[in-house]
N, C-alpha and C positions, 0 to 999 in steps of 0.2 A: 504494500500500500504506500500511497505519495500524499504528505501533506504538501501544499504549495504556498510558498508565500505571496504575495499581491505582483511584485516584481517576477516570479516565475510565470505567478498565471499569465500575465503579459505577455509572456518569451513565449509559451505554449499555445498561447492565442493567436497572435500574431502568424505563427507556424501551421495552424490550423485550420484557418482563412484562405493559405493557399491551396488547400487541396490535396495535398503532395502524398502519396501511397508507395510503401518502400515496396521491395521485392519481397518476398515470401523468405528469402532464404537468409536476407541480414537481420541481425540481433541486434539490441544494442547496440550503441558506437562503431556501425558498421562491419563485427565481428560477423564470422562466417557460423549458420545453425539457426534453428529453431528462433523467434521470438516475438516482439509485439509491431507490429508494423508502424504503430503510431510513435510508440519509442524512437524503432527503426529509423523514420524518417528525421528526425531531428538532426538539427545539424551539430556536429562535432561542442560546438560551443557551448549552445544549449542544451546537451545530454552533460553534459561533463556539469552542468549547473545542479542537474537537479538529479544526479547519480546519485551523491552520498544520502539523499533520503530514500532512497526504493532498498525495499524489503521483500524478501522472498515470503511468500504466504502460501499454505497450502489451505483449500477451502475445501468445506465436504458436500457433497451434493446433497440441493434446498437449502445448503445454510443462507439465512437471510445476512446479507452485504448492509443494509440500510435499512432504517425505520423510517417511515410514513411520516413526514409531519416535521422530521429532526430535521438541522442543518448537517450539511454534509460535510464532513473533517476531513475525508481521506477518500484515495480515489484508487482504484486498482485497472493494472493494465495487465489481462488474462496472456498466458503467455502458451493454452492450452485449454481447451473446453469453450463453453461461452458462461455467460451472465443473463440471468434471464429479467428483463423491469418488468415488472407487471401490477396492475392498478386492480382496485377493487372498487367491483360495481355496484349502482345504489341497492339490491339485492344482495349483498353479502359475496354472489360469485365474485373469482377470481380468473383475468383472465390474461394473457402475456403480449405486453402491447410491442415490444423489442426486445434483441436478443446482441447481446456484444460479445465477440470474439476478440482474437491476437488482430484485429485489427482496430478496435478501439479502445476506450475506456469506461470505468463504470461507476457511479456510487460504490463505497465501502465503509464508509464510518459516519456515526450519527452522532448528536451532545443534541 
């Protein structure tokens, strides 16, 4: 998980405006294997910014990432599997309105 400070969000903002979609096959810091593509795509400068806060997390299937309602603290970039948001309807069903993979980011932490 990544908390970001106001100056980060910016750099990640800015970078996510353009559009830009790595390869499948770069990691991190353009290392070769497996990883998150929105990482991926970061340029050299701004990965190296916001590296010493990402945390390897392992999640278990359904665990809830976020509560309904909280402010978001922390955001996780799936490096394997997806994320699923899903909203609950005025009926109490529950139904999955998107789905993030190794190519985006997700809610993970609530206060």
């Amino acid at each position: 998980m990544l908390s970001l400070t106001s100056q980060d969000q910016k750099a990640l903002g800015r970078h996510l405006g353009k559009g830009v979609m790595a390869k499948p096959s770069v990691a991190p810091g353009g290392k070769s294997g497996p990883g998150n593509h929105l990482l991926a795509s970061l340029s050299p400068k701004d990965f190296k910014r916001i590296e010493p806060l990402l945390q390897p997390i392992r999640f278990q299937i359904r665990q809830p990432l976020h509560e309904p309602g909280k402010a978001i603290t922390d955001v996780s970039f799936p490096l394997n599997g997806v994320a699923s948001l899903v909203t609950t309807m005025e009926d109490g069903a529950t139904v999955e309105a998107a789905t993030v993979g190794n190519e985006g980011m997700a809610p993970a932490g609530s206060s």
